[in-house]
N, C-alpha and C positions, 0 to 999 in steps of 0.2 A: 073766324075761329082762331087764327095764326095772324098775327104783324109781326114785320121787322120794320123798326122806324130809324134809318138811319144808319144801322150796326156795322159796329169796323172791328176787325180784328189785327194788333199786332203781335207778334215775336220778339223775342230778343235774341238776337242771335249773336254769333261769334265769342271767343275764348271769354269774356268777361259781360257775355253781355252788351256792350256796345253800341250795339247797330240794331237799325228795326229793319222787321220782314213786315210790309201792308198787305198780308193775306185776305183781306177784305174790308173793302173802301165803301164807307156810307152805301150799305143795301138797305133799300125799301121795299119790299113785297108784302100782300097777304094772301094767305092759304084759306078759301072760305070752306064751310062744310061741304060735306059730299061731294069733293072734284078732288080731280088728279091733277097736281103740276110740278111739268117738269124743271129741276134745274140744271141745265146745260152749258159745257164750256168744256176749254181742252183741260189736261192736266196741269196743276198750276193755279187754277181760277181760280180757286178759293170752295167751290159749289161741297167740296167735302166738308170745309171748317164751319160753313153752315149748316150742316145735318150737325155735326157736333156742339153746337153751341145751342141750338135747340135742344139738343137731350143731355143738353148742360157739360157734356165731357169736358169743354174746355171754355171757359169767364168770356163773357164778352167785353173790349175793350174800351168800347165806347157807344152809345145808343141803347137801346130796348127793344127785348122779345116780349111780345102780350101773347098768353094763349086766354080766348073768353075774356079781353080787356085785364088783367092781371100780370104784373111783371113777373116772369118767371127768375131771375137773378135774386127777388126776397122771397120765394117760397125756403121754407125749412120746416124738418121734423114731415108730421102727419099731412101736412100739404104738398111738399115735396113727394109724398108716398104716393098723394094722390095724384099727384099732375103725374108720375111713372105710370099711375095704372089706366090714367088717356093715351098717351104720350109714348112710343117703343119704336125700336131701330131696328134694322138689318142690313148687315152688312158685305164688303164684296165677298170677300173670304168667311164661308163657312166655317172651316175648319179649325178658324183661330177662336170663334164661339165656345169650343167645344173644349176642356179639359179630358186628353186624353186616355185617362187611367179610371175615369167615369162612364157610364154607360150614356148615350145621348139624353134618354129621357131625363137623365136628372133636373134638365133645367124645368122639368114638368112640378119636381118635386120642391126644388127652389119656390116658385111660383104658389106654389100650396100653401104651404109654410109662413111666409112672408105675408101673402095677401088674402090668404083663403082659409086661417085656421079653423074656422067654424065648420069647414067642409070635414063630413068622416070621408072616412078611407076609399069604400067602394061608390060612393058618390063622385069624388073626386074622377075616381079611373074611370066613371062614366061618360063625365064631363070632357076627361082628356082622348077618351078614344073618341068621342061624338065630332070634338074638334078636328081630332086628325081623317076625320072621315070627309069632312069638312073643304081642306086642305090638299085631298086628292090620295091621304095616305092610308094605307090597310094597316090597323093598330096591330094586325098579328104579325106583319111582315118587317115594321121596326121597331115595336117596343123591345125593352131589355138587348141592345144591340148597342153597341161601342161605336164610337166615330166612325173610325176604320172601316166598319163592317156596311156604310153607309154609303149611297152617291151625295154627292153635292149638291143637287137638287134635291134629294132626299132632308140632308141635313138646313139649306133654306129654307123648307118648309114645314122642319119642325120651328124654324125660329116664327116665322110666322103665327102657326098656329101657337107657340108660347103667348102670339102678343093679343092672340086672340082670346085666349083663356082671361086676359084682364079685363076682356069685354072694352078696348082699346078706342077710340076715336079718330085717333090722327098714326101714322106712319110713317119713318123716315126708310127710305126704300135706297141704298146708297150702293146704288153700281151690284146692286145684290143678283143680278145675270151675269154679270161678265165673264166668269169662272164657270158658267155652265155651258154643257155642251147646246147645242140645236136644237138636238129632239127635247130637252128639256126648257128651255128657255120660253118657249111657245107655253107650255105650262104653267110656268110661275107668272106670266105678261096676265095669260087668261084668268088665272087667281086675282091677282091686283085688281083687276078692270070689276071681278065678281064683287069683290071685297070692296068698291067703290059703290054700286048697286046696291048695299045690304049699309053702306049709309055710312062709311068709312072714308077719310080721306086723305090722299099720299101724295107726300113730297119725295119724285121720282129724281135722285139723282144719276146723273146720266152723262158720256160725253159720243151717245151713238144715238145720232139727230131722226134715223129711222125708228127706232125703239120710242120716241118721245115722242115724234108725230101716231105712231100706233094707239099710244095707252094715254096721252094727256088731254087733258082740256084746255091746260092755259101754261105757256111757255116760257118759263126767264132763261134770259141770254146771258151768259157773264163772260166778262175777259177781263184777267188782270186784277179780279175782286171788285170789280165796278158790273152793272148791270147797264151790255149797252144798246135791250129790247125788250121789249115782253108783252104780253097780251095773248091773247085767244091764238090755239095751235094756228088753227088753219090761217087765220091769216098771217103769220109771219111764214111758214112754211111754204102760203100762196106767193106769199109777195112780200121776200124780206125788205126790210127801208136800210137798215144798217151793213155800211161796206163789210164789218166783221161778220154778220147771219150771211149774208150775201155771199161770203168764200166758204163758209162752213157747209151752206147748200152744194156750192159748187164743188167742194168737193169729196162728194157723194157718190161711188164710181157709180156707172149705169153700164148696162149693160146692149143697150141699141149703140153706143160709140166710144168711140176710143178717150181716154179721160186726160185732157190737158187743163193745166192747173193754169186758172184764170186771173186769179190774184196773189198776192204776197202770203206764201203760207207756211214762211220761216216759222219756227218755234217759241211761242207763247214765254215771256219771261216773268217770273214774280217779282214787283213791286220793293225796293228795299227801302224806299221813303216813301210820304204821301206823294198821292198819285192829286196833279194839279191842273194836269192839263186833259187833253182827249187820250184815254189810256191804250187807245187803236192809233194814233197819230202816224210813228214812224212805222207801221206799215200799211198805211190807208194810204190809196194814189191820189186824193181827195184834199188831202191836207194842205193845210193853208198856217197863216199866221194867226185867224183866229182860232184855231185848233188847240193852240198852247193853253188856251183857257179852258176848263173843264166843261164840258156842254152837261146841262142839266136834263131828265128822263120828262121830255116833255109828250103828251098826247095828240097825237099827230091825227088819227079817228080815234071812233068809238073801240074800246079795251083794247087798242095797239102806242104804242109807248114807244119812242125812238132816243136815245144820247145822241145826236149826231146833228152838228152845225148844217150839215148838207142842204139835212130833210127838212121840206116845209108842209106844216100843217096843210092838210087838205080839208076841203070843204065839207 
């Protein structure tokens, strides 16, 4: 359904310009129908500017997104309309969805309007209350209701159900729990996983490695805007190959022992040139002199993927 063949993302950053930021280096994935995968990494990784370059917020710098084999960078006009009415995001913060001087449902009416004009009136608020029923919501209990007057997991899953109303295909899911409390996060995890079931598939991004082993099928690793694992959850979760998956596991507190930090797990820098060599180097204890060269995302088994000089292909 989804490729990224390659895609980099730069910045230009400082007073004029100047200098580049490598917020994402030659990523290769695809997202097929009906699965969940997650993208994980710390903050920094780039895994956001990917959710945003697939819903086109921000030009990709270099390489190609295919959604259904089709470069989405020449879509315009009535195809552009259409790839939005596959294609919808959500994001970590609610509340920044929302214009506050409007009632929440307005984006319902947005939606109408834009893509649905053939629909009358009380059809429409049939369709919207059937979805919010959907979604886990009581249409009596948030229609005509202001942000404010809303929880946070109240207002994720009106975005949700907005993206459902376009009868949606794909989903960019971007940290869209972090800002919810406990008792609701369990909620919106359980919707996602439903909404995979019902033939929908979501690109889960994430830097909470429990949350991604929960809800996905198939795992990218990123640090530093390079991808440096990926394949099927369970096994990189079972048995990470890469020294970066490998600290990320570790450090995971548990709660049978006391949690002493087992590898280098100084702070994650962004990239302000191309990235040329192993982008985990100075803090992998592994590193060597071939490490200076960039290790390519080789197949090490069946759907697990390593960057890492280390690791050797197994049988």
């Amino acid at each position: 359904m989804l490729r990224l063949q390659n895609v980099s993302k730069i910045y230009r950053i400082g007073a004029f310009g100047g200098k580049e930021l490598h917020a994402v280096s030659g990523v290769s994935f695809e997202l097929p129908a009906k699965m969940i995968v997650a993208l994980i990494g710390e903050s920094g990784s780039g895994k956001s500017t990917i959710g945003k370059m697939i819903l086109r917020l921000t030009p990709v710098s270099s390489g190609k997104i295919e959604f259904e084999g089709q470069d989405i960078a020449l879509l315009k006009g009535a195809a552009l309309k259409n790839y939005y009415r596959q294609v919808q995001g959500v994001f970590q913060d609610p509340f920044s969805s929302y214009n506050p001087i409007f009632k929440a449902d307005r984006i319902f009416e947005i939606v109408h309007r834009q893509f649905f004009p053939h629909i009358n009136a009380n059809a429409w608020q049939e369709k919207v209350e059937r979805t919010l029923w959907e979604v886990g919501l009581n249409p009596e209990h948030v229609l005509n209701k202001y942000p404010h007057q809303l929880s946070g997991g109240q207002l994720q899953r009106f975005l949700v159900a907005r993206a459902l109303l376009l009868d949606i295909r794909l989903l960019i899911a971007d940290e869209i729990i972090s800002m919810l409390d406990a008792s609701t996060r369990i909620d919106v995890l359980n919707l996602l996983s439903d909404l995979k079931s019902r033939g929908l598939s979501v690109l889960f991004i994430t830097h909470d490695l429990s949350l991604a082993n929960y809800l996905s099928d198939r795992a990218v690793i990123l640090y530093r805007g390079c991808i440096t694992e990926m394949g099927a959850t369970w096994k990189i979760f079972q048995a990470p190959l890469h020294p970066y998956t490998q600290m990320l596991i570790e450090a995971v507190p548990r709660i049978d022992k006391k949690w002493t930090p087992g590898l280098n797990v100084e702070a994650n820098h962004i990239p302000t040139q191309q990235v040329t060599d192993c982008p985990y180097r100075l803090r992998c204890p592994l590193a060597d002199r071939q490490c200076l060269q960039r290790p390519p995302l080789v197949e090490i088994e069946p759907d697990h993927q390593v960057a890492c000089w280390k690791v050797e292909k197994r049988g």
